[in-house]
SERO-4910 file (N, C-alpha, C, O; in steps of 0.05 Angstrom, whole numbers):
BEGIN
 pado doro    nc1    nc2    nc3   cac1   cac2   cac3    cc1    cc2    cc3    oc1    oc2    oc3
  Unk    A     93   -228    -77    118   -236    -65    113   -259    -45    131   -276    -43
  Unk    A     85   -262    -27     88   -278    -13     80   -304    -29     86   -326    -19
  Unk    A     70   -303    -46     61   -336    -60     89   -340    -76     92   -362    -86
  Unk    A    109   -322    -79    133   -336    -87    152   -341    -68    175   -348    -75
  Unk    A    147   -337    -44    158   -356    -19    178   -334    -15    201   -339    -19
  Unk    A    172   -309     -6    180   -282      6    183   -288     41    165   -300     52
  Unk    A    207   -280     56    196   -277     79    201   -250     94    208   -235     76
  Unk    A    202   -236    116    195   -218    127    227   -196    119    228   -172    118
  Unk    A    240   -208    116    259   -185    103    264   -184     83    284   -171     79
  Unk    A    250   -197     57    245   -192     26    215   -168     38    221   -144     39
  Unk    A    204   -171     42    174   -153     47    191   -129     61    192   -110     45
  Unk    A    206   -122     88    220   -104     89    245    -85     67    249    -61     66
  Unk    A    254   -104     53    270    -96     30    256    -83     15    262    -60      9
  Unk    A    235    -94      3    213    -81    -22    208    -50     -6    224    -31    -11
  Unk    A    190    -48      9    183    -21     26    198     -9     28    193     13     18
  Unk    A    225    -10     38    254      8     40    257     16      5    252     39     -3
  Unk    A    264     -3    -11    261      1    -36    245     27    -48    253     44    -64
  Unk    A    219     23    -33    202     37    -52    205     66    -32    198     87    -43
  Unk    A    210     67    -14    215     97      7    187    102     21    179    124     27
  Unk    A    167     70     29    150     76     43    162     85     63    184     79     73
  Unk    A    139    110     74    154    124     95    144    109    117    124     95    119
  Unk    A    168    114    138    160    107    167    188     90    170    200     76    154
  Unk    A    193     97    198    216     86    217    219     57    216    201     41    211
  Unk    A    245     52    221    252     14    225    212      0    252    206    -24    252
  Unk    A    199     14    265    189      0    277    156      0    255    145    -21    249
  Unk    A    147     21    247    134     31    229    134     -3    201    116    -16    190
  Unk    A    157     -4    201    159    -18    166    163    -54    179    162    -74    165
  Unk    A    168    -51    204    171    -72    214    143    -87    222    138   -110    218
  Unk    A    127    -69    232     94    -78    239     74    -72    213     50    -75    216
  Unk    A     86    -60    183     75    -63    162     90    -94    155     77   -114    148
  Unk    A    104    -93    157    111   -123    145    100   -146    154     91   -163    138
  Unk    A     99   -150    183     81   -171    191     53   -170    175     42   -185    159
  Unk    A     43   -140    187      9   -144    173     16   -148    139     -6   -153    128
  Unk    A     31   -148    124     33   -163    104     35   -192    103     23   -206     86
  Unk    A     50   -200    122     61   -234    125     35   -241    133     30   -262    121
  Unk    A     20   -235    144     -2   -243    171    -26   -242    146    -36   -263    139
  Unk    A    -35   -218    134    -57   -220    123    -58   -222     91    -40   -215     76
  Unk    A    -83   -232     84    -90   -238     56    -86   -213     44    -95   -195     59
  Unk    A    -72   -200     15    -80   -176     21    -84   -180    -11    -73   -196    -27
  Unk    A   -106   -157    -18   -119   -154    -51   -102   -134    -66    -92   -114    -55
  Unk    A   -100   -138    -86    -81   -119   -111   -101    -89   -107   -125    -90   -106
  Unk    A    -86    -68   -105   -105    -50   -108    -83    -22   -119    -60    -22   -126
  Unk    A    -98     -6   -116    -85     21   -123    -78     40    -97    -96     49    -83
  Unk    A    -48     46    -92    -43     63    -73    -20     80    -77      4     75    -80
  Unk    A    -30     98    -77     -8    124    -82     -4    138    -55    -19    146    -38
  Unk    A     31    137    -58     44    156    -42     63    169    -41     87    162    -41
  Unk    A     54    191    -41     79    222    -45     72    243    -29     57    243    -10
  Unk    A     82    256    -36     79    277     -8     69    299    -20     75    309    -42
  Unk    A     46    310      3     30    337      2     15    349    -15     -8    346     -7
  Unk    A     15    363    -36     -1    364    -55     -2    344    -78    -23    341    -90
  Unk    A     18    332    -83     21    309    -99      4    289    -89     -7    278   -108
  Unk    A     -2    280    -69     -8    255    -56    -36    263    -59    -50    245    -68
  Unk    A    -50    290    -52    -75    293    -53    -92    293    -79   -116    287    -81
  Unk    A    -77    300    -96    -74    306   -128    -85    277   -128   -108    270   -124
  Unk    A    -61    258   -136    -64    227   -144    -91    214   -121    -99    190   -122
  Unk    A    -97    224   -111   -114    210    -91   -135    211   -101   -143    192   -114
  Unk    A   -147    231    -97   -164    248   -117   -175    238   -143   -199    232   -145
  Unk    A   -155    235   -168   -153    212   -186   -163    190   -180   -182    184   -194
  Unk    A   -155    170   -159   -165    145   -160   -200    146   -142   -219    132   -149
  Unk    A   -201    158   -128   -226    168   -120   -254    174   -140   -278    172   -138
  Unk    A   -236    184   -158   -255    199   -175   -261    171   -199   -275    174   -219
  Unk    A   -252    155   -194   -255    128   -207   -285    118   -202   -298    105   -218
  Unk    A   -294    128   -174   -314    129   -168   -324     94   -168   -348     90   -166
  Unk    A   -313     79   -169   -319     51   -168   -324     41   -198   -334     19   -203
  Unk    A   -316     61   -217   -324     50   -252   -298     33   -265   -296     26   -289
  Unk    A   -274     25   -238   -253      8   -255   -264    -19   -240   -268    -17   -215
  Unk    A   -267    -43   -254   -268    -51   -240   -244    -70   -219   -221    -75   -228
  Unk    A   -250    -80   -193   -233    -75   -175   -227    -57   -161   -213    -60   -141
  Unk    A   -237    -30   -171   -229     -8   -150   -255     -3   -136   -276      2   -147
  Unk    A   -249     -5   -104   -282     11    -91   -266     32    -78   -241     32    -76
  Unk    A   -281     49    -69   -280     68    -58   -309     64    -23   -333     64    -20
  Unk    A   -286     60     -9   -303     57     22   -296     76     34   -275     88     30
  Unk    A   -314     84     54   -319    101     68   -314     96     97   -325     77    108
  Unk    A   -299    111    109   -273    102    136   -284    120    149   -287    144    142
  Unk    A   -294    106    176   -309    126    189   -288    128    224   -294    144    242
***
């Protein structure tokens, strides 16, 4: 979106769209750090509670064999 000349309330629209969660201030300081930073195509799943852990799980277990996907360790 941003290399097709998106600005901060197309990037807010998409998120509302998709039901990332979190409040008007929440989606507002995700949007900048979108505007603001480079960001890489990746895989992110979100749903709630056992679902979310489920799919997580999944891409984890990818174990770094797709390539493009790593798996880092957040300490």
């Amino acid at each position: 979106m941003i290399k097709d000349g998106a600005i901060k309330e197309d990037i807010l629209g998409f998120l509302e769209d998709k039901n990332v969660p979190g409040d008007e201030i929440i989606l507002n300081q995700l949007a900048n750090d979108i505007m603001s930073n480079s960001i890489t195509q990746g895989y992110l799943t979100i749903s709630n509670a056992l679902q979310w852990r489920l799919q997580y799980k999944r891409v984890i277990g990818l174990n770094n064999k797709v390539s493009g996907v790593y798996n880092y360790d957040w300490e």
